[in-house]
C-alpha positions in Angstrom: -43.0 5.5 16.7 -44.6 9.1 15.2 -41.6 8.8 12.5 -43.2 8.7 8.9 -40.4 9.1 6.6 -37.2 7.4 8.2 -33.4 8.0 6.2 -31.4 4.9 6.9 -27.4 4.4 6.1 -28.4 1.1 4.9 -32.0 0.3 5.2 -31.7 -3.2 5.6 -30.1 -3.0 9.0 -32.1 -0.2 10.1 -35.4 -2.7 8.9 -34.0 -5.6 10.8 -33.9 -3.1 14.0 -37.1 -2.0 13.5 -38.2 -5.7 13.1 -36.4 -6.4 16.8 -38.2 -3.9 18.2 -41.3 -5.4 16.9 -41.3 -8.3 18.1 -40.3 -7.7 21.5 -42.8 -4.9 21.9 -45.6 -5.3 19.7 -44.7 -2.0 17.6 -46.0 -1.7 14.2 -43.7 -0.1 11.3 -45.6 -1.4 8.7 -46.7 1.9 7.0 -43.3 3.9 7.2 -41.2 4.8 4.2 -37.4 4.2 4.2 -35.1 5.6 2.2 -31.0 5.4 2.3 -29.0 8.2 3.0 -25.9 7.5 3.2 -21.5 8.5 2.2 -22.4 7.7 -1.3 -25.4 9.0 -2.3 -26.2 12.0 0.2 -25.4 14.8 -2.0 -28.3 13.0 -4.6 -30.8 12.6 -2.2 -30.4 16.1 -0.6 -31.0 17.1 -4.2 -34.6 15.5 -4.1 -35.9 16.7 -1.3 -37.1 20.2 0.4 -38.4 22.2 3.5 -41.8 20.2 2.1 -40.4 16.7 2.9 -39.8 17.7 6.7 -44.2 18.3 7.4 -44.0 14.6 8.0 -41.7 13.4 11.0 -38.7 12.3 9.6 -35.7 10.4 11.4 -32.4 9.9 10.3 -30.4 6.6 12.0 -27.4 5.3 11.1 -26.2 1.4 11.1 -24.5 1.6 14.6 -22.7 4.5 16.8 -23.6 8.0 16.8 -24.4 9.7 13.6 -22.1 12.5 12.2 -19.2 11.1 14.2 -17.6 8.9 11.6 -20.3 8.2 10.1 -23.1 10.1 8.0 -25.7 12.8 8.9 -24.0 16.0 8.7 -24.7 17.0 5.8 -28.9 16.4 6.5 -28.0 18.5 10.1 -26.7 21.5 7.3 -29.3 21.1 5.4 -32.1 21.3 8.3 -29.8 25.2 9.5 -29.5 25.6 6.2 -33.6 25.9 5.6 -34.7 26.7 9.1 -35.7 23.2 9.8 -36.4 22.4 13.6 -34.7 18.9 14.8 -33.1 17.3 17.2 -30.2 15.0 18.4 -31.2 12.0 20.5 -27.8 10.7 22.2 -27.0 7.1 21.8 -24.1 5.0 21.8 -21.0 6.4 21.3 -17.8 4.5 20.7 -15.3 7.8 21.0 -16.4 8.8 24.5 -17.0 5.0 25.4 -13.6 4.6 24.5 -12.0 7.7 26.4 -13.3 7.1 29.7 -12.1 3.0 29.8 -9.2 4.0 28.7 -8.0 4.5 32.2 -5.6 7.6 31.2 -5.9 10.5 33.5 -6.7 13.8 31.2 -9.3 15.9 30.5 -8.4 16.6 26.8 -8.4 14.4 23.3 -8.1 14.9 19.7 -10.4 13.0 17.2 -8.5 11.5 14.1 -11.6 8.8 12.5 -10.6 6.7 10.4 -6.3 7.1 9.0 -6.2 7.0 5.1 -6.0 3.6 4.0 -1.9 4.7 2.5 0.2 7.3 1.2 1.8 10.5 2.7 -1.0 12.0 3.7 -1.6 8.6 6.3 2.0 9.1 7.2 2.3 12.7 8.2 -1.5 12.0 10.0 0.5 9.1 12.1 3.0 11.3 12.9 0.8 14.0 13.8 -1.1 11.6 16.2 2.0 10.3 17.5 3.4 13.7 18.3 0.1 15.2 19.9 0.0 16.4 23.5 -3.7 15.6 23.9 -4.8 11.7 23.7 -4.7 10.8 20.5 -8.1 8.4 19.3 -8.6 6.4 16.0 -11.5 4.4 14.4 -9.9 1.3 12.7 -10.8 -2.2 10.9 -10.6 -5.1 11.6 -8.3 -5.6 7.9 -6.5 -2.7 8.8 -5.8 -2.8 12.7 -2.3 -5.2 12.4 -1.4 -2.5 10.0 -1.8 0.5 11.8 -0.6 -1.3 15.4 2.6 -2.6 13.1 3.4 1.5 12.8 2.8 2.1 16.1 5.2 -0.3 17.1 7.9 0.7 14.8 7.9 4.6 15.5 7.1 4.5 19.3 7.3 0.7 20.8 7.1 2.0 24.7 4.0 4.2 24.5 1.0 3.0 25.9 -2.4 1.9 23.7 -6.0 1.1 24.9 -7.7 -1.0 22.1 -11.7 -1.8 22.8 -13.2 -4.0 19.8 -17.2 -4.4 19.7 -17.4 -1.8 22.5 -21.2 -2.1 24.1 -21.8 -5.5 21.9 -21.6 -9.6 23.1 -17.7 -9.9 21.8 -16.7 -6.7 23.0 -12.6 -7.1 24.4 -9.9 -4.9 25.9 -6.2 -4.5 25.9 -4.1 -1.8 27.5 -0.1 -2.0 27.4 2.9 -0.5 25.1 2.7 -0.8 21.4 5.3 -3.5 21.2 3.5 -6.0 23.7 -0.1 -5.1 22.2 1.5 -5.8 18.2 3.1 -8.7 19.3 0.3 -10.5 21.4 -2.3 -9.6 18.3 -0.2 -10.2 14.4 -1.3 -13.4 14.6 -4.8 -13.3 15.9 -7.5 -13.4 13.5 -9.1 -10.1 14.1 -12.7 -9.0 14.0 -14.6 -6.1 14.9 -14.4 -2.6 14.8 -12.1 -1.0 17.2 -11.2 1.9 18.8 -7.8 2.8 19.7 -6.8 5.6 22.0 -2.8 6.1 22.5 -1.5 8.2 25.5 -0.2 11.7 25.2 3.3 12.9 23.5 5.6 13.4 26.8 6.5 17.1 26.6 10.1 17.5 27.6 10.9 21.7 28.9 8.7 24.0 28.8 6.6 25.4 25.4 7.5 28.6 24.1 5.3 31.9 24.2 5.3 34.5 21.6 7.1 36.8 24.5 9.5 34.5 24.3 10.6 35.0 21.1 9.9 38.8 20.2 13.0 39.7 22.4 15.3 37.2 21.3 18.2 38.7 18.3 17.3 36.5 15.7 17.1 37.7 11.9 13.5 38.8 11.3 12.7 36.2 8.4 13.2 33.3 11.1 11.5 35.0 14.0 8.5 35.6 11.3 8.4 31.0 10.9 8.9 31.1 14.7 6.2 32.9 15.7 4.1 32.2 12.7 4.0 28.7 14.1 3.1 29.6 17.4 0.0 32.0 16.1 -1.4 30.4 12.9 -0.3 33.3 11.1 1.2 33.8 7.5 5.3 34.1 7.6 4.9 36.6 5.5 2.1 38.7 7.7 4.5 38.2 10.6 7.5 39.3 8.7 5.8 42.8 7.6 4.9 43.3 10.8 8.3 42.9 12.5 9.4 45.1 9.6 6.9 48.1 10.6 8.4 47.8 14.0 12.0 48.1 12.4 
């Protein structure tokens, strides 16, 4: 209500909010100025404004979800540390923890992966990546793109187990839980709608993982010790390498 100056990602839907609101409650946002902010056209509009625009109240709010997950706002939150800017994040609906806890599967850790590219290695090697993570693995998708993407999943791992949620927190909101063969088949030919969110269980690890101590006594030839351990730490081959020289 005390907002004077309010970014929008699309400030139709934010207007039509605001109009809800309105109505049910009598609130009047008659004298407030929009403005879009949004993917497109942030860098631009950072570009027009300074500290000078933030002595009026100003509030950011994005179409749906939680702004900066997915979605824009970062880049105003940078630009607010940036210039010593006071604000503040009011929580709302979030589809990523929404998501994680009806999931139903029993760990404490998760990796974030948005939105897949639409093709291309780089969505391949991401796919893989997801499929081969130890943590659960959890995806924005489509509604265009979701037969795609649960297509893949069939394909490269037909027994591991999905949780798709579609509209989650909305009137049509819908679960399924099961492997990715029964989840592809029951849905190709459904005409689907929505955003979802899909959340795939854990990698199975198989032995145990290997420790750098593990390695540093083992007789191996330095140059493949160096990629061994390298991978383990994060570290350049070529630092480890020079270092397992010096110890030579």
């Amino acid at each position: 209500m005390e907002a004077e100056l309010i970014f929008c990602e699309d400030t139709r839907v934010t207007k039509k909010l605001l109009n809800l609101l309105s109505e049910k409650y009598a609130y009047d946002f008659s004298n407030k100025e929009f403005k879009s902010f949004h993917s497109h056209n942030e860098d631009e509009i950072l570009k027009t404004i300074t500290k000078d625009t933030f002595t009026k109240n100003v509030v950011y709010c994005s179409d749906a979800g939680m702004p900066c997950v997915s979605d824009p706002g970062a880049k105003l939150v940078e630009f607010c540390i940036k210039n010593s800017i006071e604000y503040d994040v009011i929580p709302g609906a979030n589809a990523l923890l929404t998501a994680f806890a009806m999931s139903g599967f029993n760990y404490t850790e998760f990796t974030f992966f948005g939105f897949l590219d639409h093709k291309g290695a780089t969505r391949a090697s991401k796919l893989e990546e997801v499929l081969n993570n130890s943590r659960v693995s959890i995806l924005y998708e489509s509604p265009h793109r979701l037969i795609k993407l649960l297509e893949e999943l069939n394909k490269k791992e037909p027994n591991r187990t999905i949780f798709l949620v579609k509209e989650i927190s909305k009137k049509f909101q819908e679960t399924f839980k099961d492997s990715a063969e029964n989840i592809y088949l029951n849905l190709k030919n459904v005409d689907i709608k929505g955003e979802w969110v899909v959340v795939i269980e854990p990698k199975e690890k198989i032995g145990l993982n290997l420790e750098l101590e593990d390695i540093l006594p083992l007789e191996l030839p330095p140059k493949i010790k160096a990629k061994l351990i390298a991978k383990l730490s994060g570290e350049s081959v070529k630092e480890v390498y020079q270092k397992l020289l010096d110890k030579i």
